[in-house]
TILUM-397340 format. One line per field, with one value per residue (C-alpha): residue in three letters; z, y, x. Coordinates in Angstrom, 3 decimals, m for minus. Each point is the difference from the previous one (the first is absolute). Layout:
rest	(Ala, ...);
z	(Z, ...);
y	(Y, ...);
x	(X, ...);
//
This chain:
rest	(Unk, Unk, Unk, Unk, Unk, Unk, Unk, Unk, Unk, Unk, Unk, Unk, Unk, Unk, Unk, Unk, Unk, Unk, Unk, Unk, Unk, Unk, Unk, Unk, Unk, Unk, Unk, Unk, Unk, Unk, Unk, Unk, Unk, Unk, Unk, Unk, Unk, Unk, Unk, Unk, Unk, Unk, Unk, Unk, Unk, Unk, Unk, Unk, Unk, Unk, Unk, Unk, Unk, Unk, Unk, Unk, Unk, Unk, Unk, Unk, Unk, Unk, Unk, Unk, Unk, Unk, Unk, Unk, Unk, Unk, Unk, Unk, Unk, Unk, Unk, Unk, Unk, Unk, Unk, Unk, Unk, Unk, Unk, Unk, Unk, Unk, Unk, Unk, Unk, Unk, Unk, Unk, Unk, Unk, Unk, Unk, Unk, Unk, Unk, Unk, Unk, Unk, Unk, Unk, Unk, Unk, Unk, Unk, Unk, Unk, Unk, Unk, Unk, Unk, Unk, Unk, Unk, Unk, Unk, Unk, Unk, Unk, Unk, Unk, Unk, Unk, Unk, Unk, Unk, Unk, Unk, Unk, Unk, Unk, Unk, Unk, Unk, Unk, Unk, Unk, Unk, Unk, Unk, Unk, Unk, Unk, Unk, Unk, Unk, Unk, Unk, Unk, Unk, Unk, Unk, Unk, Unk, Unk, Unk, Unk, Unk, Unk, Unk, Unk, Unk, Unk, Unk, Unk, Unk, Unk, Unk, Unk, Unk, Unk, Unk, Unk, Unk, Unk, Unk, Unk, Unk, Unk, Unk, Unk, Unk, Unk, Unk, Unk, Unk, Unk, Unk, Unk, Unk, Unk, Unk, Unk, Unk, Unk, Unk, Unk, Unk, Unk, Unk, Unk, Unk, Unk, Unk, Unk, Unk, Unk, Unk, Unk, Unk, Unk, Unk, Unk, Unk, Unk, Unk, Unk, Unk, Unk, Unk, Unk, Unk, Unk, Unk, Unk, Unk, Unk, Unk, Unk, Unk, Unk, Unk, Unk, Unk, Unk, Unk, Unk, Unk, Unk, Unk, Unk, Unk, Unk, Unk, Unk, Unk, Unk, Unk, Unk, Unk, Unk, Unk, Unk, Unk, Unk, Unk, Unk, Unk, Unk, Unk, Unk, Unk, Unk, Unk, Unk, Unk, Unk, Unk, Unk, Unk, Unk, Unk, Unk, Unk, Unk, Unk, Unk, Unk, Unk, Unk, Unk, Unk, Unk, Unk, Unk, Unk, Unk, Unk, Unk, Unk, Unk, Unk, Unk, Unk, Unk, Unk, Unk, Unk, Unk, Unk, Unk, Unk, Unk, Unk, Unk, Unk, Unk, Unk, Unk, Unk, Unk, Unk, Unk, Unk, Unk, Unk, Unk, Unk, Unk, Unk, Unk, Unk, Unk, Unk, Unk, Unk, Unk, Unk, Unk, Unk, Unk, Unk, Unk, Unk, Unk, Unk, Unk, Unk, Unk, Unk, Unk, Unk, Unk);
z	(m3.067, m0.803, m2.386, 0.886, m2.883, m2.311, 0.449, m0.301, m2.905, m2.035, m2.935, 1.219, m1.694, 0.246, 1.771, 3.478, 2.361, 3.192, 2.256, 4.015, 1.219, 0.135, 3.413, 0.381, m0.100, 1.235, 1.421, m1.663, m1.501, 1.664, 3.375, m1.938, m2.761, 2.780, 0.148, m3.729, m0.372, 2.483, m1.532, m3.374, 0.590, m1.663, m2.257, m3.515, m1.941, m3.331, m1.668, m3.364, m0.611, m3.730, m1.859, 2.733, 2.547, 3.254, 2.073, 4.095, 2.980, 2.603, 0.359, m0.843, 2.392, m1.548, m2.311, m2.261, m1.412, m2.511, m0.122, 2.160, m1.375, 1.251, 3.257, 0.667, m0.956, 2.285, 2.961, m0.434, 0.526, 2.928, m1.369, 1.174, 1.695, m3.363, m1.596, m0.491, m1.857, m1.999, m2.721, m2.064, 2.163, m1.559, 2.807, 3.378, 1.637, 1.526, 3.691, 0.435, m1.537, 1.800, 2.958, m2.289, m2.650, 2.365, 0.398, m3.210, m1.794, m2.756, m2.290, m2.479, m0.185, m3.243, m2.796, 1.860, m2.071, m0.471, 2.860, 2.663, m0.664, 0.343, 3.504, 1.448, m0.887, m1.152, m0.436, m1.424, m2.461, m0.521, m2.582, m1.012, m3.597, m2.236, m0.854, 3.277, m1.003, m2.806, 0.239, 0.433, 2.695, 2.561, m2.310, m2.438, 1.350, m1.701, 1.556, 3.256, m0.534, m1.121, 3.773, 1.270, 1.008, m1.049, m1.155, 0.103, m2.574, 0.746, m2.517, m0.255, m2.303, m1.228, m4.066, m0.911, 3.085, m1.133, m3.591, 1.206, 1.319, 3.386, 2.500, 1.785, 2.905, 0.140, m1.434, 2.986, 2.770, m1.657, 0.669, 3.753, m0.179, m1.214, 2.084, 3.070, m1.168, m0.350, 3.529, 1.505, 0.856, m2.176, 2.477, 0.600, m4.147, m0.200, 2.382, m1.886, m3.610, 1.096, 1.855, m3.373, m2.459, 2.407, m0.435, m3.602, m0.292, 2.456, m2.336, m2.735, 2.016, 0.231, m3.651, m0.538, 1.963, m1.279, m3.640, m3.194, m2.377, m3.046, 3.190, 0.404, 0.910, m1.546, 2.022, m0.186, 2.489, 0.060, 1.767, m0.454, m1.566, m0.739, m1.581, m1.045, m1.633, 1.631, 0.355, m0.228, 0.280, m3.062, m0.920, 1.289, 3.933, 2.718, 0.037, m3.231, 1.790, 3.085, m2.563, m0.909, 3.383, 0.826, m3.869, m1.067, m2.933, m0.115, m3.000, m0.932, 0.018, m3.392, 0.415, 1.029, 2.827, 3.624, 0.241, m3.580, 0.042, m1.508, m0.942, 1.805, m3.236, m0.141, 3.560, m1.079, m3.277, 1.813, 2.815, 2.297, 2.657, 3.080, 0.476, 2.586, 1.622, 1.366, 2.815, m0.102, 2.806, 1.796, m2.860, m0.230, m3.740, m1.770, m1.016, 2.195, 2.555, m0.725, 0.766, m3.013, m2.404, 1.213, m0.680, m3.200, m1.293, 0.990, m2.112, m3.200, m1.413, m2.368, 2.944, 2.603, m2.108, 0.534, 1.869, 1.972, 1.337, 0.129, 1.976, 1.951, m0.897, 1.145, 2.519, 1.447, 0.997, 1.258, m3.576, 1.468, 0.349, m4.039, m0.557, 0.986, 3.923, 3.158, 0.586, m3.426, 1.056, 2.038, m2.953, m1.619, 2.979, m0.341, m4.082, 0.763, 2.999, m2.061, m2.937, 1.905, 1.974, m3.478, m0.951, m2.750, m1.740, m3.415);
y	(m24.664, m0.323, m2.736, m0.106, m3.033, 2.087, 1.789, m2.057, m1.354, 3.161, 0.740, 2.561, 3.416, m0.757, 2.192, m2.014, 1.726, m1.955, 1.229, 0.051, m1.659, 1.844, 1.789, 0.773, 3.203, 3.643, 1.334, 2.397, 3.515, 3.368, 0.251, 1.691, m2.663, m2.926, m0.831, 0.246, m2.191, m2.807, 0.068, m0.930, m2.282, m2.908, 2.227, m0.140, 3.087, 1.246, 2.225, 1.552, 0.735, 0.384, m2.401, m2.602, m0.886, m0.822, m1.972, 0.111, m2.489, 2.316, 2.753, m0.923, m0.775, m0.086, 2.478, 1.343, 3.466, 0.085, 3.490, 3.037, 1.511, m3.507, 0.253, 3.339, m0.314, m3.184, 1.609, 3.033, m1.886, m1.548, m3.983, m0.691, m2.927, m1.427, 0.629, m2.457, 1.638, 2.609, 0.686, 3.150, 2.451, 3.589, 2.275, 0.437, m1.162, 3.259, m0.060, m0.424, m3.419, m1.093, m1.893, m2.088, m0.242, m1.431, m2.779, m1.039, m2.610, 1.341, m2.991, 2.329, 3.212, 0.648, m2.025, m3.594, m2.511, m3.410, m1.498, 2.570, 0.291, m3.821, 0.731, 1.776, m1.991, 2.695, m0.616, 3.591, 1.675, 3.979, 2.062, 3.769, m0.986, m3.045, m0.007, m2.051, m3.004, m1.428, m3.735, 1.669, 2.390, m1.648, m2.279, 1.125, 0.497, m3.073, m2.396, 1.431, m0.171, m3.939, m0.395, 1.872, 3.194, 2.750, 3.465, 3.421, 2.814, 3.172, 1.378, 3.543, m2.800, m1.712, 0.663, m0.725, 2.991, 2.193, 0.036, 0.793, 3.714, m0.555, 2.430, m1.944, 1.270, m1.556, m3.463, 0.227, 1.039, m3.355, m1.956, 1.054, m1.165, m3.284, m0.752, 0.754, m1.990, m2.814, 0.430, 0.942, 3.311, 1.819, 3.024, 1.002, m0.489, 2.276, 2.553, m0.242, 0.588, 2.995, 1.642, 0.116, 0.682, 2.964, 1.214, m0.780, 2.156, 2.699, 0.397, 0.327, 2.894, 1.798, m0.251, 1.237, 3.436, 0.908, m0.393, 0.019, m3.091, 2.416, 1.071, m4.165, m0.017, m2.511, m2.137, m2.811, m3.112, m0.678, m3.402, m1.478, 0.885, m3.005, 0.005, 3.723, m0.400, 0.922, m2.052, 1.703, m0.382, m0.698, 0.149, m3.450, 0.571, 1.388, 3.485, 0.575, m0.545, 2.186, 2.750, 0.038, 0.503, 2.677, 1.639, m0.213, m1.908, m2.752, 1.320, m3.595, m0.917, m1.225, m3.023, m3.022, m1.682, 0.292, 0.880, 1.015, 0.527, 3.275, 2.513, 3.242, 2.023, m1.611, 1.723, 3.018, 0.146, m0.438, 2.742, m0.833, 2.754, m2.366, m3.036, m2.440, m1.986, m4.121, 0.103, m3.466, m0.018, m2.534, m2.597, 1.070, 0.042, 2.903, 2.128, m0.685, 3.148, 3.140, 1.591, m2.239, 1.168, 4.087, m0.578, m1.726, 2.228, 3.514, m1.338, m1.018, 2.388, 0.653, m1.408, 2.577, 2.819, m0.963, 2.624, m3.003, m0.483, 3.828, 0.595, m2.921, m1.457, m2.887, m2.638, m2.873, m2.822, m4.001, m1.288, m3.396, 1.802, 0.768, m3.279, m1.434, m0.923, 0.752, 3.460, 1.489, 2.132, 1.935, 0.654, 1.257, 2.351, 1.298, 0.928, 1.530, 2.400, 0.188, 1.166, 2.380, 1.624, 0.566, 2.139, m2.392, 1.246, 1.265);
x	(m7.929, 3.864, 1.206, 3.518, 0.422, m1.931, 2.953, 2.783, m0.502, m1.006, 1.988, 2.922, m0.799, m4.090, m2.266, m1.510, m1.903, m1.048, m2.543, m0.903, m2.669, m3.306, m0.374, 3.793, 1.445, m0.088, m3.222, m2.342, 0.294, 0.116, m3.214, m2.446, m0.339, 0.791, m4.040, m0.053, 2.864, m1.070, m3.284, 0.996, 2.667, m2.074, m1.863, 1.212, 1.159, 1.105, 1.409, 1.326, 3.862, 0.943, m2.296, m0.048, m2.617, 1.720, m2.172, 0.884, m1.261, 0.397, 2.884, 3.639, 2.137, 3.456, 0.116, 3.275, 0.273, 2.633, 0.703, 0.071, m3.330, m1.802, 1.849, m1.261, m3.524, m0.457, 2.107, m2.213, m3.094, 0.974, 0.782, 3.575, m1.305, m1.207, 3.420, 2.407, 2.750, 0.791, 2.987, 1.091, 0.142, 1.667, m0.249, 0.030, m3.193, m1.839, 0.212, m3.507, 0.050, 3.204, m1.332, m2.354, 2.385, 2.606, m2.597, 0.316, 2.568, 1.999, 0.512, 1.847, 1.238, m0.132, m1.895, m1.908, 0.855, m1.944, 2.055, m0.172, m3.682, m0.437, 1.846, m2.634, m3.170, m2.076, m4.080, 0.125, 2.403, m0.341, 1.890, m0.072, 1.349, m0.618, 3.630, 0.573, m2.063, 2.493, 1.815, 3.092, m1.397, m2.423, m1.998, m2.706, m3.636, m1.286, 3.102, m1.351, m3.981, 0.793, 1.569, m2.932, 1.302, m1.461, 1.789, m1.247, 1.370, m0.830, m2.345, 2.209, 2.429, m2.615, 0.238, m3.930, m0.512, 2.234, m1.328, m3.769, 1.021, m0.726, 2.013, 2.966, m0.964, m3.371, 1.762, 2.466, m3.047, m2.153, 3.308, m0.459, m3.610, 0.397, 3.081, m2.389, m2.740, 2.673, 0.737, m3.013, 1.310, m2.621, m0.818, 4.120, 0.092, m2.769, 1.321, 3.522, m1.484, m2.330, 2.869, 2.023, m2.582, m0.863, 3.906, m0.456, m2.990, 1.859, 2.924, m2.444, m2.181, 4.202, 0.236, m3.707, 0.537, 2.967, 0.541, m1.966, 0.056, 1.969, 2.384, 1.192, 3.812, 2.073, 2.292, 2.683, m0.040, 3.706, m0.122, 3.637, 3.000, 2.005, 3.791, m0.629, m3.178, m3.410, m3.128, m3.255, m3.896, m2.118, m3.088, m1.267, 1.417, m1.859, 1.716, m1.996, m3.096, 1.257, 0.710, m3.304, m1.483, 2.114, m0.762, 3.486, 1.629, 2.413, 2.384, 1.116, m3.995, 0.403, 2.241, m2.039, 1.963, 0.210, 3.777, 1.540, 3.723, 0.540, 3.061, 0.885, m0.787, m3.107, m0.944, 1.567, m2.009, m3.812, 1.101, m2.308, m1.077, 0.750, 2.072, m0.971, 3.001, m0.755, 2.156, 1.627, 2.450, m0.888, 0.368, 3.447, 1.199, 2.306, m2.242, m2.855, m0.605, m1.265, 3.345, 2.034, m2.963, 0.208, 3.623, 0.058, m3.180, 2.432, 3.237, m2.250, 1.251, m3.776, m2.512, 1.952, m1.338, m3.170, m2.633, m1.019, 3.583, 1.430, m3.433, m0.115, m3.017, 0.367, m1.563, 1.319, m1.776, 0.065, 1.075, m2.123, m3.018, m0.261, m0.832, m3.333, 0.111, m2.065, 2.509, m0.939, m2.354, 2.584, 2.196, m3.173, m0.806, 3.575, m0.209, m3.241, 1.623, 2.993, m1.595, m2.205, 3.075, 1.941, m3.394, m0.942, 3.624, m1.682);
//
């Protein structure tokens, strides 16, 4: 129920979200899980996100994603309907999502803040990265849980997951089924993970048939290059782990981030047989598309010596799909066929 003087006379700056009425909102998920989702709208459900147990009284009904990776995943299992906003979006939308996306508020379009959450009256908060529940962001996960809305980080950026060694992959696939068993969409969550881990386990089957473990290739993930200076993968992001399906190595393996800013010389100096280009364009930055980084990479005057770069060995592909999100599995079909058309390289 709304409490409009609840409202007014919160302290300016505070974190207030009101909520609609139970039985308003958008109708149920995508037809297949329409039974499933009628079925349980009393039923009570729960789940897991980071060290919280999130308990549910039927499926959400106005849900905010706070970054593109949330958007995605929820678009791609049909729950537009359940959505009611969405903020920090970096690329273009892919034009299968477009007609549900356009469905769907944007209360920011960059980073939500407290406020612009609070103007959408969310019963559901998702997140791809922790980072976006601070005060000075959209309110910390506690502030939220005490106004009784519950927040879902994905386990991929969940720090007591990522210690125990499990494969992102499999983090981001359990995200999908826990997200449908919020919603009652469990079979299209079901279909969604299978489909991937069977292009996980394809690109693995690539690497399998046509290289040797002592024959791994070594390759650079050359995600930005900002002012000059390039941005690569470490050893904590998901290109490690798609390097390791496809039997290669990620040269800058070593240094425990997701993103390490790094030198030209350092590239130069760990020579890796492949570079793989994120294609940023769409986000729109200097530096961003693959063109600005084949340029700047053949005027270094060390890195353009490189075999990688006098050969061409290199692959481009969508710089968004490098980080954890429902379209990773592509870029990892497209190292895999990359890797296999350069003959392995070594």
């Amino acid at each position: 129920m709304r409490h409009p003087n609840r409202l007014r006379t919160a302290l300016a700056g505070c974190l207030i979200v009101v909520f609609t009425a139970a039985g308003c909102g958008a109708p149920g998920a995508e037809s297949d899980d329409a039974g499933a989702a009628s079925a349980s709208a009393s039923a009570k459900t729960s789940v897991t996100s980071c060290g919280r147990q999130l308990a549910f009284v039927g499926p959400p009904k106005r849900t905010v994603t706070l970054d593109q990776t949330s958007t995605e995943i929820l678009l791609e299992l049909g729950l537009q309907d359940r959505m009611a906003g969405t903020a920090n979006i970096k690329t273009k939308i892919p034009d299968r999502y477009a007609t549900a996306y356009a469905k769907v508020p944007v209360i920011a379009p960059k980073i939500a803040t407290g406020e612009q959450l609070r103007s959408a009256n969310p019963d559901f908060v998702l997140a791809g990265s922790a980072d976006l529940f601070t005060k000075d962001r959209a309110g910390t996960r506690e502030e939220l849980a005490a106004l009784k809305v519950p927040t879902f980080v994905s386990a991929v950026d969940c720090p007591q997951h990522r210690r125990g060694g499990t494969s992102p992959f499999e983090l981001l696939f359990s995200d999908y089924e826990n997200l449908g068993k919020v919603f009652g969409a469990e079979r299209r969550a079901g279909r969604l993970a299978a489909e991937q881990r069977a292009a996980v386990a394809k690109a693995r089957d690539t690497a399998s048939r046509t290289t040797r473990n002592a024959d791994r290739p070594t390759v650079v993930y050359l995600y930005s290059v900002f002012n000059g200076t390039p941005y690569v993968a470490g050893g904590t992001g998901l290109p490690s782990e798609m390097s390791r399906i496809v039997g290669a190595k990620n040269v800058f393996d070593d240094v425990k981030e997701d993103w390490p800013e790094v030198s030209w010389e350092e590239i130069a100096k760990r020579n890796p047989d492949v570079i793989v280009i994120g294609d940023l364009s769409e986000r729109g930055r200097p530096g961003d598309s693959a063109a600005e980084k084949r340029t700047a990479m053949a005027e270094h005057p060390v890195v353009s010596r490189l075999a990688a770069v006098r050969h061409n060995r290199i692959l481009e592909v969508p710089g968004i799909e490098l980080d954890p999100s429902v379209r990773s599995v592509h870029a990892l079909g497209l190292l895999a066929d990359g890797l296999k058309d350069a003959g392995r390289v070594r």
